[in-house]
C-alpha positions, 0 to 999 in steps of 0.5 A: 500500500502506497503512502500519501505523499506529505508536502511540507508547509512553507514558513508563511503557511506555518505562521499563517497557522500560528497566527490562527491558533492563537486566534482561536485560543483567544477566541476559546478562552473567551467562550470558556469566560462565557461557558463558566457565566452562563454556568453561574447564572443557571445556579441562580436561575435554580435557587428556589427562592428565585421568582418567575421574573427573575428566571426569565431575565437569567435565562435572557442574558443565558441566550444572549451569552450562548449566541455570542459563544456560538458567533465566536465559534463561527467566526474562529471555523470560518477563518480557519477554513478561509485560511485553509482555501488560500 
């Protein structure tokens, strides 16, 4: 069986990864804040002395912080498959 032939990355290609990777673990530290306050806010949302209003108002800023995880998410894949394409 035939091996695939690897081609090697030019050190712009290498940087452009570096780059991209430290992108992403800045993007990924920032869901990880996000992750760990939505976390906290789900606590609350689950304290029985908590009213209807106040679940409903977490359970807003939960979206809100769940659709931004979801845009940084997109936003680090989209660059990564840009990068790949060039």
């Amino acid at each position: 069986m035939k091996e695939p032939a690897i081609r090697s990355a030019s050190s712009e290609e290498l940087q452009q990864i570096l780059k991209w990777i430290s992108y992403r673990l800045r993007a990924l530290e920032q869901i990880a804040a996000h992750l760990e306050e939505m976390r906290e806010l789900a606590e609350k949302a689950a304290d029985p002395r908590s009213t209807r209003s106040e679940r409903s108002e977490l359970n807003h800023k939960v979206q809100k912080l769940q659709q931004k995880v979801n845009e940084l998410n997109l936003m680090t894949t989209m660059s990564y498959n840009e990068m790949c394409m060039n």
